[in-house]
Structures are given as structure tokens and as C-alpha cells.
C-alpha positions as CSV (number, residue, x, y, z in Angstrom):
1,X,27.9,17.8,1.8
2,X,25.2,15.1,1.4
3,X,25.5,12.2,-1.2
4,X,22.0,10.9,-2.9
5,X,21.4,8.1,-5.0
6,X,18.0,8.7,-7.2
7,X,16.5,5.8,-9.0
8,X,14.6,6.8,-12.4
9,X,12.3,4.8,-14.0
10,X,13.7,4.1,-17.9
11,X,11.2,2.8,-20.2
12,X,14.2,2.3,-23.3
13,X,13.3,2.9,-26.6
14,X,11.0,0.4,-27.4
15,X,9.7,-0.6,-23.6
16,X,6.4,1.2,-24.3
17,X,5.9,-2.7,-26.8
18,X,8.4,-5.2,-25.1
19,X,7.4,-4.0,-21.6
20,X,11.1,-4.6,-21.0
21,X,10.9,-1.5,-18.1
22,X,14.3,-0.8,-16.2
23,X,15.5,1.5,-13.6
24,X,18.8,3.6,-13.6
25,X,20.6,4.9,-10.6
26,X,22.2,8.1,-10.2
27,X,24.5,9.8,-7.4
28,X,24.5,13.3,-6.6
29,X,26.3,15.3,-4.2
30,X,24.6,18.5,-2.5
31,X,24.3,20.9,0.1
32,X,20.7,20.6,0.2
33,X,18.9,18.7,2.6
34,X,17.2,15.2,2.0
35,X,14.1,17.1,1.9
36,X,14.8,20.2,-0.3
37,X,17.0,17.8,-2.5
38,X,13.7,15.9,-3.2
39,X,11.4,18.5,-3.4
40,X,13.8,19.9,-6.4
41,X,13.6,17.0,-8.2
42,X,9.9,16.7,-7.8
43,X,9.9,19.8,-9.3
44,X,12.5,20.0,-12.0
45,X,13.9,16.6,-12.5
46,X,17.7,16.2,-13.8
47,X,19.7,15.9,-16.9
48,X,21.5,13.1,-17.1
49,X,23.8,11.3,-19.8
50,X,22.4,14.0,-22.7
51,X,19.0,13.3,-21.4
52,X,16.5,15.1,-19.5
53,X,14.8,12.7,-16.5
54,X,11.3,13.7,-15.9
55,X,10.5,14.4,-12.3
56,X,7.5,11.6,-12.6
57,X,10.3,9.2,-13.7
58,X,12.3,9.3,-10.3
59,X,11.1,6.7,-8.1
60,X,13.1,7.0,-5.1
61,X,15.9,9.3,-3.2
62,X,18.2,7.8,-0.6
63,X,20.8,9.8,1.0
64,X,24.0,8.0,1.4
């Protein structure tokens, strides 16, 4: 089992005018390689806290 911390971009609801930009980090766990882990996100992206996280939003992928 492999453990991976993803940092996604979050522009907030208003960022877009406050340029107020953040990031949010989320943990997974998964069989997958570091590599096919990533390349699924780069495809799909993730849902996360009743939201759907664009793959272009996901700046990095560590494995922990």
C-alpha cells in the first residue's frame, strides 16, 4: 500500500478578484505506483469534500 499527499491549486470563491490563491492537501492511499497514481490524476482528477478537483488544479504528488 502507498500513501500520497496531492497538493491542488484552490482559487476560493472569489480568488478569480482578490487573487487570494491557496493550495489544499490531500492524502490518499493506493496500490498503484507513484507513476500510475499520477498519471490517473492527470487524467481524471479526484473528488474531494463534495467537489470535483480538476486534473490541471493538482500541482504536485509526493508519496509518503
Amino acid at each position: 500500500m502507498n500513501r500520497f499527499k496531492v497538493r491542488v491549486y484552490d482559487v476560493g470563491a472569489i480568488g478569480f478578484l482578490t487573487q487570494a490563491d491557496g493550495y489544499d492537501d490531500h492524502e490518499f492511499e493506493s496500490e498503484l505506483s507513484l507513476e500510475d497514481f499520477a498519471q490517473g490524476l492527470m487524467k481524471k482528477g479526484f473528488q474531494a469534500r463534495n467537489r470535483w478537483i480538476m486534473p490541471g488544479a493538482i500541482v504536485w504528488v509526493e508519496q509518503q
